[in-house]
Phi, psi and omega in degrees: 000118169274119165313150189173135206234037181309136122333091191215122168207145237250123153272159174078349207253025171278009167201180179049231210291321182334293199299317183290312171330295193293353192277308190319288133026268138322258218318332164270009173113351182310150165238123181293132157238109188270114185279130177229140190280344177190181175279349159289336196289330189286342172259002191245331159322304176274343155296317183257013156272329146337313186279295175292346164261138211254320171247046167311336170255016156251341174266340194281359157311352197242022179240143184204110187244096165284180182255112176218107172285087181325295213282023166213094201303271192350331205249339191262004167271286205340309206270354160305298194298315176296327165282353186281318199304308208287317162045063160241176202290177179222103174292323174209179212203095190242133147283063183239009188298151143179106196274124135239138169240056149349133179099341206253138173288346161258157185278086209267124197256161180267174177306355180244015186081026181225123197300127167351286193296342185302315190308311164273325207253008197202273201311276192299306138353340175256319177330290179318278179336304168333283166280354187258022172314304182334289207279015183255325194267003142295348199246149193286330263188354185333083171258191155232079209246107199266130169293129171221188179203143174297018160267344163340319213230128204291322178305298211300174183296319183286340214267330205270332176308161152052212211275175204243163164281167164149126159291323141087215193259011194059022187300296184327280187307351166265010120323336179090192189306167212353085175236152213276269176263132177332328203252345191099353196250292212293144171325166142296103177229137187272021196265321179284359172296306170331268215295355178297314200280326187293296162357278151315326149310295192309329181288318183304307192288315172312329208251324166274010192284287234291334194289323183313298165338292184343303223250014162072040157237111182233114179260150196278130158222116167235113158279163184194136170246114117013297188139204115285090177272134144230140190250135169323330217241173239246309178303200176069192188320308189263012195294276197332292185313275230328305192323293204280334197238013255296287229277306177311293161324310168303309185281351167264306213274353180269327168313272188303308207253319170246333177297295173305303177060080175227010184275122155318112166290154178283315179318298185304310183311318202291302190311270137051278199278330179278323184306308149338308172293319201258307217288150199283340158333313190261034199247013171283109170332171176059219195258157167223108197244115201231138172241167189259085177311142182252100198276206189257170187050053147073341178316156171212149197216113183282140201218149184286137101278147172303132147283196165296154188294322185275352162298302153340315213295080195297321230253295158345318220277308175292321128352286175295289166012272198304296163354278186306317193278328165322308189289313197282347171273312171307319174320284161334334178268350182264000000 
């Protein structure tokens, strides 16, 4: 890992892959903004970096966890509009939060009347990314690094399971505040909202790529899929589904991860997503879409890949944009 004494900040990371990152991270001298969703998450986040860092009380100067709820667009412009006053530079931007709740037959919603998984894992993340552009073209080193997954994509081993992603014509989302599904057609399945939103990732880095280009700010934006994480501990990724799905969880995750061993750890994935953030590897312009590959011997090897064809789709990709930026305007004004 190359030191580096980067400005960066980072969603998702008070646990799993996130949480591994930000240790990695520290540890090379980054200075952190950790988004935490409330104030337990945020005492139990500096507790257990506390545990894992051994000069935790000589670094944490270089940490700052703020309270900010993706699932309440109101709490992530305060904290937007307080870093524009403050107008210090931003080295990087990891977009890396991603809630799902795979299993549950209801519909969960965010504080603004917006389904969750969309809410969090799509809107405020284009937001962030949006506005805090101003303060990323301060930094001499400028990146973007959005968490997506290869179910995104209909092809792939993940993507073919259960309901497929597809976006369709975007009806739902040119309907406005509460609407179910993107496209506007499908029953409510939270496993295909998940796959929606990764989707949407990948269209959102494209499409901000492209503007970047445009307008001669050309900045590095890489999506990237992690893999198939499952983690030992109880936290991380699958905490929500586990809910709804206990005892099914348990017997896919003993399969994949110990039977199959076609599973990732949040330590390598952690690693991974900080090498991504540093290393002078990833300092080449525009977009890029890198998967964390599953190779022979259980092995995995992150690799430049094709996304998905709708993933592709640019004139989509600038669509949903214009879309997104609609809603979050609407939002705001109410």
């Amino acid at each position: 890992m190359e030191a580096n004494n980067s400005t960066i900040l980072i969603t998702g990371a008070t646990s799993g892959i996130g949480y591994e990152a930000a240790l990695e991270l520290l540890r090379a001298g980054s200075n952190l903004i950790i988004l935490c969703r409330n104030q337990e998450r945020k005492k139990q986040t500096i507790n257990k970096l506390r545990e894992s860092l051994t000069n935790f009380e000589l670094i944490k100067r270089n940490l700052y966890l703020p309270i900010v709820d993706l699932g309440d667009l109101k709490t992530v412009e305060l904290f937007v509009n307080q870093l524009l006053l403050e107008a210090k530079p931003l080295d990087r931007i990891i977009l890396n939060a991603g809630l799902q709740y795979t299993g549950s037959k209801n519909i969960k919603w965010s504080k603004q009347n917006i389904e969750l998984t969309f809410a969090v894992n799509h809107l405020s993340h284009f937001y962030l990314a949006n506005k805090l552009l101003e303060l990323l073209v301060l930094s001499p080193d400028p990146r973007v690094i959005v968490t997506s997954s290869e179910v995104h994509n209909i092809k792939s081993s993940g993507g073919r399971v259960g309901a497929l992603a597809g976006l369709g014509n975007l009806e739902g989302l040119k309907q406005g505040i509460g609407f179910k599904m993107i496209d506007g057609k499908s029953i409510f399945n939270a496993d295909k909202a998940y796959k929606d939103s990764k989707l949407c990732n990948i269209l959102f880095s494209r499409e901000l790529s492209r503007r970047l280009t445009i307008s001669n700010t050309n900045i590095p934006v890489i999506a990237w899929a992690p893999g198939l994480v499952i983690p030992r501990s109880r936290d991380g990724f699958f905490r929500y589904s586990r809910k709804y799905n206990e005892l099914g969880q348990i017997i896919f995750s003993f399969i994949a991860r110990d039977l199959l061993r076609i599973t990732e750890t949040p330590e390598n994935a952690g690693s991974i997503l900080a090498d991504i953030a540093i290393s002078s590897t990833y300092n080449k312009k525009g977009f890029i879409y890198l998967s964390n590959q599953l190779g022979v011997f259980s092995n995995h090897k992150l690799e430049m890949i094709k996304t998905s064809d709708e993933a592709n789709d640019q004139k989509k990709a600038n669509i949903l944009w214009e879309l997104s930026n609609n809603l979050i305007e609407e939002i705001l004004r109410n």
